[in-house]
C-alpha positions, 0 to 999 in steps of 0.5 A: 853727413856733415861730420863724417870726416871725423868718423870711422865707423860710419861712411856715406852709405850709413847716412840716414841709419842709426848710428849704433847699427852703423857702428855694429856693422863695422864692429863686426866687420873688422871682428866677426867674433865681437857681440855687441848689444845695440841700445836705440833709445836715447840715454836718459832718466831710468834708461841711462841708469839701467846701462851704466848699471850693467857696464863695467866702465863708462865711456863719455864720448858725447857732446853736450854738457847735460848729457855729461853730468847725467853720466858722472851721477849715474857712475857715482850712484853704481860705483862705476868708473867714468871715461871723460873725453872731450874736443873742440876747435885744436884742443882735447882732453881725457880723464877719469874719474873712479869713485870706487877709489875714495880720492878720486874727483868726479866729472863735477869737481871739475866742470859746475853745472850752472857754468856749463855752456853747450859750446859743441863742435858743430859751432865752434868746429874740431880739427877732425884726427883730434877726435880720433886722437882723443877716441884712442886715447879714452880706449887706451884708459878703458882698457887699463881699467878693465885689465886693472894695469898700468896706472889710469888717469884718475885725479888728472887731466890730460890736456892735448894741444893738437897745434903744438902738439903738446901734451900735459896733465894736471892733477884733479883733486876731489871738492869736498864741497862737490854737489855730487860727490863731496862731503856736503852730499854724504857720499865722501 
């Protein structure tokens, strides 16, 4: 309940559902023809594995760092392109990362485990349209990426300041001494 300000696809009546299938209804609310395939059990080990398998792109729009890395290695090991979105406090980002493109970096050659800290917006809060903004802006690369048009954040960062209201990028470039997808590992 607390963080329904934030929330599009769920309202109070959701409240104490699953939020896939809160999310389903809405789907199909707004679009009867979607087909949607709800998956109830929480990501992880060979379950996460078999879904990033199956997707044709993955979208990050989670909130702890452990979950995030998992994403990133599963993308990697499938050869799928990864959607990075993130928002805390006034601040958010979004990048992707491809490795079917052999420049590309990979969500670790950015962020290292061991400095990860799970700094989540249920402690440190976030300005609530921000996730929204952020949401659009991951669709906007998923969808480019499916199309194949336009030209995808791959090797950048967009940063967006919602108190400034600025936006930039930086580029990203692939570490080769990445421990996930760097040349150390093999897989470069």
């Amino acid at each position: 309940m607390s963080n329904l300000q934030r929330q599009i696809a769920h309202g109070q009546a959701d409240i104490g559902r699953l939020k896939v299938e809160s999310a389903a209804d809405t789907l199909k609310a707004n679009n009867p023809d979607v087909e949607t395939v709800l998956l109830t059990d929480k990501m992880e080990g060979h379950r996460l594995d078999e879904a990033v398998a199956r997707a044709d792109v993955v979208l990050d729009c989670s909130d702890n760092f452990a979950l995030r890395f998992a994403l990133n290695d599963a993308c990697l090991r499938h050869r799928k392109p990864l959607v990075s979105g993130a928002a805390i406090r006034f601040e958010g980002q979004v990048a992707v990362y491809d490795s079917r493109r052999d420049d590309s970096p990979c969500y670790r050659c950015l962020y290292r485990e061991e400095g990860a800290d799970d700094a989540t917006c249920v402690r440190n809060g976030v300005l609530a349209p921000l996730v929204g903004v952020i949401g659009s802006l991951q669709a906007v690369e998923a969808i480019k990426l499916l199309l194949g048009i336009g030209e995808p954040l791959v090797g950048r960062l967009m940063l967006y300041d919602a108190l400034s209201g600025e936006m930039r990028t930086l580029k990203l470039r692939k570490d080769p001494a990445c421990p996930a997808c760097g040349e150390v590992c093999g897989t470069a």
